[in-house]
N, C-alpha and C positions, 0 to 999 in steps of 0.2 A: 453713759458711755465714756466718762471721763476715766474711769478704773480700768475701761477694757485693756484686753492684751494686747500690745501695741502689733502682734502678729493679727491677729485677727482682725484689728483696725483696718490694717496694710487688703490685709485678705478680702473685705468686703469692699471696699475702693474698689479694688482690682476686677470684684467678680460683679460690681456696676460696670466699670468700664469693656469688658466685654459682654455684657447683656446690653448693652448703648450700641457697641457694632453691630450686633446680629438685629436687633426691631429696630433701631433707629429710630426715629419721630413715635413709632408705635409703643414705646417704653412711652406708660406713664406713671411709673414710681418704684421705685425698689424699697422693702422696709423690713427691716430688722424683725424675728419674733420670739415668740420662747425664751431661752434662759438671755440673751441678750438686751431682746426688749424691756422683760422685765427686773434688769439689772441682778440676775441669778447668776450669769457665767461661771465655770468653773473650770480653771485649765485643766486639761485630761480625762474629764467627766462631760463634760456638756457635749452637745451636739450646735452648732450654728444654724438657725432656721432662719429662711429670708421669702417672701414673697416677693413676686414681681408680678405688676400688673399691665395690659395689654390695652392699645386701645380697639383692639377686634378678635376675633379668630384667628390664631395660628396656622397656615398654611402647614403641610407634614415637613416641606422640607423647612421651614426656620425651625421647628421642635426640635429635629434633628439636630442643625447646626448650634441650637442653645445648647442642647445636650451636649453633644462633642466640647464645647469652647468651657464651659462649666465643671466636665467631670474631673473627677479627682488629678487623673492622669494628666490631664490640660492645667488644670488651676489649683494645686496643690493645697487643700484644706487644713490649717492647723490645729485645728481642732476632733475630735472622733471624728465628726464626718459632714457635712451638708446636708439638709432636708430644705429642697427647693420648691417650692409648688407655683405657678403662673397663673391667674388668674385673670378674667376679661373685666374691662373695670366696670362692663354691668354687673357682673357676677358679685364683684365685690361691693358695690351699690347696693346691691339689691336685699339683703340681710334674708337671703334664703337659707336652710338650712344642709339642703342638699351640698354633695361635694363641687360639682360645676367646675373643675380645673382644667386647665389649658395640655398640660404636663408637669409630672411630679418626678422627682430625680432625688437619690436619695445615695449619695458616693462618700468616698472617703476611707482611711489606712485602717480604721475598726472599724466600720460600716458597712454591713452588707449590700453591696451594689443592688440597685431598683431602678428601671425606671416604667412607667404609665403613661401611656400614652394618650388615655383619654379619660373621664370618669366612670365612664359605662366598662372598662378593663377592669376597675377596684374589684377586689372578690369581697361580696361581703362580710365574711367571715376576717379580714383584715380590721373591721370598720369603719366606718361612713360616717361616724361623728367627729373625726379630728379637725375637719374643714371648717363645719361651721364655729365650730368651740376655738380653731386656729384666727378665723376672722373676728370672734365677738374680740379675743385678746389682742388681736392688732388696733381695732376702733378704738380700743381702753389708753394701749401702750405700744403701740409699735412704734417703734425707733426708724424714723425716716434716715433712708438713705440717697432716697433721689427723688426728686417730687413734690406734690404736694403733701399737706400731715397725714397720719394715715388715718386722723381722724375722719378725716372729709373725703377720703376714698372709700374705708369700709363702714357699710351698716351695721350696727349690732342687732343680734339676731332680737325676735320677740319674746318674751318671758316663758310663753308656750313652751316655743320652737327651747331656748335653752333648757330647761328643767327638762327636755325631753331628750335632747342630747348630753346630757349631763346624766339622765339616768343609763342611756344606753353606752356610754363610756364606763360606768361601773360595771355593769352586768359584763361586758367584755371580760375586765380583769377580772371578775369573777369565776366566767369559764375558763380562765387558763389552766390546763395542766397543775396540779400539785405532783411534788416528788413525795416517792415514799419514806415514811418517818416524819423526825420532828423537823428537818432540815425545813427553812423560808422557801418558796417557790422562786424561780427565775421573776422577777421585776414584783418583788411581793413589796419593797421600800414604794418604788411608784405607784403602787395601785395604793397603797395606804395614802401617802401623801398625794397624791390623785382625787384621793376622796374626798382629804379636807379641802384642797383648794377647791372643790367645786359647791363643796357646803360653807365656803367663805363667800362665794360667789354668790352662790342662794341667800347667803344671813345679810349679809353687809354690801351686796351689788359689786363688790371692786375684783377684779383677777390679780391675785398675789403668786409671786412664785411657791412652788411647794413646798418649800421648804420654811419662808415665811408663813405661809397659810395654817400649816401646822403649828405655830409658834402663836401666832393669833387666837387660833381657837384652845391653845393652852391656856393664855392669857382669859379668852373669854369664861372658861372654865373657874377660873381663878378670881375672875370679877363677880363669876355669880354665886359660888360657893366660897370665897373668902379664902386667905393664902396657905391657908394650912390643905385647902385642895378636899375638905369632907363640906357637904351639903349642912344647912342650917339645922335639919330633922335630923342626924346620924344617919342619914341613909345613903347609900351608896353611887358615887357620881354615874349619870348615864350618856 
């Protein structure tokens, strides 16, 4: 966090201190994730992802007033946009795979305004695997912002429960839409780097940003076929 943008610094302060008015005592942590927690950020590229955890159930009217005091409109995002999800701290506890979220909010000046009110609204078709694959990566590295670590709020999931949501996050970006011709499909960069980060996560246990992750298993390629990048037999790298 020492590199971050000092707007987005300023920005997450700020969107603790009004997530502190609206639960009061019932905030038990706010934590940084995604390109932030894992030291990725990228001005004009990233999105800011932050979990907030609960100590209960959300009544409909605090969802509301989070939302209201959070959206873009209210709390000007510097970044593409905010992806906010609220979570109950057994949920987060609990190293379930399911989504389990409180309310997800998703605002900002390039970001298509969302919000979810509950986990049973998700369409499946969205997918259902961000949450728990969201939570394994905060246990790893989430960047505390209010609280305690967020090591000791979330569980990481079981090795089952991940290889299964790691496969069903490919298969998504698999069914996406391709455009006709040789042109790259909409988000074809993330679903590739997508892929290695989660077969980093599979090889070496750790979540790397995607972009790292990619650079790793170039490296591991390189470690085991030697720097010229051909396999020992001439045969072709797989």
């Amino acid at each position: 966090m020492a590199d971050l943008d000092p707007a987005v610094r300023r920005y997450l302060g700020d969107l603790v201190a009004a997530a502190r008015d609206v639960l009061g005592d019932d905030l038990v942590g706010a934590y940084a994730a995604g390109s932030v927690g894992l030291g990725a950020y990228q001005p004009g590229r990233s999105d800011v992802d932050v979990a907030l955890v609960c100590a209960d159930v959300l009544d409909p009217a605090r969802r509301r007033e989070l939302v209201a005091r959070l959206r873009h409109e209210a709390l000007p995002c510097p970044a593409r946009g905010l992806e906010l999800v609220v979570y109950r701290l057994a949920v987060a506890r609990s190293g379930t795979p399911e989504p389990g979220f409180e309310v997800e909010l998703n605002t900002g000046a390039r970001m298509p305004w969302r919000v979810t009110w509950s986990a049973a609204d998700r369409p499946a078709g969205d997918g259902l695997f961000w949450y728990g694959l969201d939570r394994s990566i905060l246990h790893q590295c989430g960047y505390t912002l209010f609280g305690p670590p967020a090591a000791e709020v979330f569980t990481d999931l079981s090795p089952a429960d991940l290889r299964r949501l790691l496969t069903d996050a490919l298969r998504w970006w698999l069914a996406l839409p391709t455009p006709p011709g040789d042109g790259p499909a909409p988000g074809a960069e993330d679903a590739v780097l997508g892929a290695c980060r989660a077969l980093v996560k599979l090889r070496h246990g750790v979540w790397l940003s995607k972009v790292d992750a990619g650079r790793r298993l170039v490296a591991d390629v390189r470690s085991a076929t030697g720097a010229g990048g051909a396999t020992g037999d001439g045969g072709a790298v797989t």
